[in-house]
C-alpha positions in Angstrom: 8.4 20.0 -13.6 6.3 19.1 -16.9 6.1 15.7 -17.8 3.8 14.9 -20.5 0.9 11.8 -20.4 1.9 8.4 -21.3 0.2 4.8 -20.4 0.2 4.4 -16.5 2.2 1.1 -16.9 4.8 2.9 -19.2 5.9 4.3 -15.8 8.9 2.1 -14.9 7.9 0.1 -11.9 9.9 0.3 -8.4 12.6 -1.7 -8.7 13.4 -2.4 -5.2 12.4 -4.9 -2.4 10.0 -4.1 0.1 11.2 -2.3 3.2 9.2 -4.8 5.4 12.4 -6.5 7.5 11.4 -10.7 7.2 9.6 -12.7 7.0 7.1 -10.2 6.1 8.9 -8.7 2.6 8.5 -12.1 1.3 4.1 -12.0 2.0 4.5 -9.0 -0.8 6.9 -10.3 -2.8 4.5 -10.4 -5.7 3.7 -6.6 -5.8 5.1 -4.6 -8.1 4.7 -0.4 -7.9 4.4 1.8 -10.3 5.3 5.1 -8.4 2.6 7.4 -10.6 2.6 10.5 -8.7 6.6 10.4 -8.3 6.9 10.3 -12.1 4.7 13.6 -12.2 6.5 15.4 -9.1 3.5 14.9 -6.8 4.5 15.8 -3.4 0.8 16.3 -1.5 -0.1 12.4 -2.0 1.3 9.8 -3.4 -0.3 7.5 -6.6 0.9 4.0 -8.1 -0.3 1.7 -10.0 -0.1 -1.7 -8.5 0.5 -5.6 -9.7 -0.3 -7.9 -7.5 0.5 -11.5 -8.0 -1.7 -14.4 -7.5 -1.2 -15.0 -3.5 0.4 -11.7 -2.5 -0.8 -9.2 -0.7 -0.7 -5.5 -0.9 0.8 -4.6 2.4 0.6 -6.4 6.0 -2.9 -5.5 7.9 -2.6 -1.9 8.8 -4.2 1.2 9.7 -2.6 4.9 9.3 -2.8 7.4 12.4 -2.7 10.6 9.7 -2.7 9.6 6.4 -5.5 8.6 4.2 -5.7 5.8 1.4 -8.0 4.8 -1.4 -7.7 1.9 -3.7 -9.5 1.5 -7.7 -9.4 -1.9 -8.8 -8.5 -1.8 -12.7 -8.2 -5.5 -13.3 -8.7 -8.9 -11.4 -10.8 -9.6 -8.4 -8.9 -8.7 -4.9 -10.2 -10.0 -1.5 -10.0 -6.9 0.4 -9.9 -7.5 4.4 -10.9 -4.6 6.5 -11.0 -5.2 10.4 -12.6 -8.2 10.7 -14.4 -8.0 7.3 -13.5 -9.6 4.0 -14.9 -8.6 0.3 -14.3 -9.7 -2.8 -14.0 -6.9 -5.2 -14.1 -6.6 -9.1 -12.9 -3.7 -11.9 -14.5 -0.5 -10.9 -15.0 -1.1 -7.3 -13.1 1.3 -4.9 -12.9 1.7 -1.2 -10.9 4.5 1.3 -9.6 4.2 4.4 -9.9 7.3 6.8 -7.2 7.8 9.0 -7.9 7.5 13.0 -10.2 4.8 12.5 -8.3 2.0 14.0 -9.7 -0.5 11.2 -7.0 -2.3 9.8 -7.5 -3.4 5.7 -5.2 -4.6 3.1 -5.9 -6.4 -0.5 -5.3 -10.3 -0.9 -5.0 -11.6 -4.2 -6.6 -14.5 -3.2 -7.1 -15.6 -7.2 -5.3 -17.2 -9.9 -4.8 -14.2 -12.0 -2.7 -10.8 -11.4 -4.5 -8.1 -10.0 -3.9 -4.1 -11.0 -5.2 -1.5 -9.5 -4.5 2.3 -8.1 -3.8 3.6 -4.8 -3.7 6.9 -3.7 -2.8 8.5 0.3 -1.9 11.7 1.6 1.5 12.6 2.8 0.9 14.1 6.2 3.7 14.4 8.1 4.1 12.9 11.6 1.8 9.3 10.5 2.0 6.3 12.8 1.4 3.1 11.3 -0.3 -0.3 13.4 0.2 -3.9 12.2 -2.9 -5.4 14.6 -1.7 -9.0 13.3 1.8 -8.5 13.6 4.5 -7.5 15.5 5.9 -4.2 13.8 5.4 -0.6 14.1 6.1 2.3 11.1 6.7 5.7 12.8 7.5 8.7 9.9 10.3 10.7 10.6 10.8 14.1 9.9 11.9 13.9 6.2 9.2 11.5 5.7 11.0 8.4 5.5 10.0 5.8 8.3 11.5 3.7 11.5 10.7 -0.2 11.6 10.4 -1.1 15.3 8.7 -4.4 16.9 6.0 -3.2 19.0 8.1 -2.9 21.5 10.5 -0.2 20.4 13.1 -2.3 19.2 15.0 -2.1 16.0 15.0 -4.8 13.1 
């Protein structure tokens, strides 16, 4: 597939809620994807472009058994929290997160304006995914689509 360039925020944007069961959907409510590397066919990692709304946040604390993550701030001025650490970052500051590590992180837009920025991860199969703040598990499944469970096992 051959898709020629355009402006990143040409890409239509997801339009779908989050698959977080509540109440946590409604903590990244104001994130809006635009799936990048979907648009281009990527199928080894995965790209968007991100809004973030003033007092949304990217995704719950998490960490990722397998897969890797990296974020580029375009625009705005995220508070990124990572384990028990907290930094404010600006346009052209990036940061990855290494798989395995145990550390949780996510982005808080903690500010009165939008925030945009790109984030990229790997798409190796078989990833676990840990909420240390709150009660919900990701597993990946087979065909790469994932199961929501409370820590416990249980279904949403």
């Amino acid at each position: 597939m051959l898709t020629e360039p355009l402006a990143a925020q040409d890409v239509p944007a997801l339009n779908r809620k989050s698959i977080y069961p509540q109440p946590f959907a409604a903590r990244v409510a104001g994130r809006l994807k635009h799936r990048l590397g979907d648009h281009f066919g990527l199928t080894n990692f995965g790209v968007n472009l991100t809004e973030l709304a003033p007092g949304s946040e990217s995704a719950l604390l998490h960490h990722h058994t397998r897969q890797d993550e990296f974020v580029y701030i375009v625009s705005g001025s995220p508070t990124l929290v990572m384990g028990e650490d907290e930094f404010r970052l600006r346009p052209g500051d990036c940061c990855g997160f290494k798989a395995g590590t145990g550390i949780g992180h996510q982005l808080v837009n903690r500010s009165d304006a939008p925030v945009l920025y790109l984030e990229i991860g790997d798409r190796t199969p078989g990833d676990y995914a840990t909420y240390p703040q709150d009660d919900l598990a990701f597993t990946q499944r087979a065909d790469g689509s994932w199961e929501l469970t409370h820590k416990d096992g249980t279904s949403y």
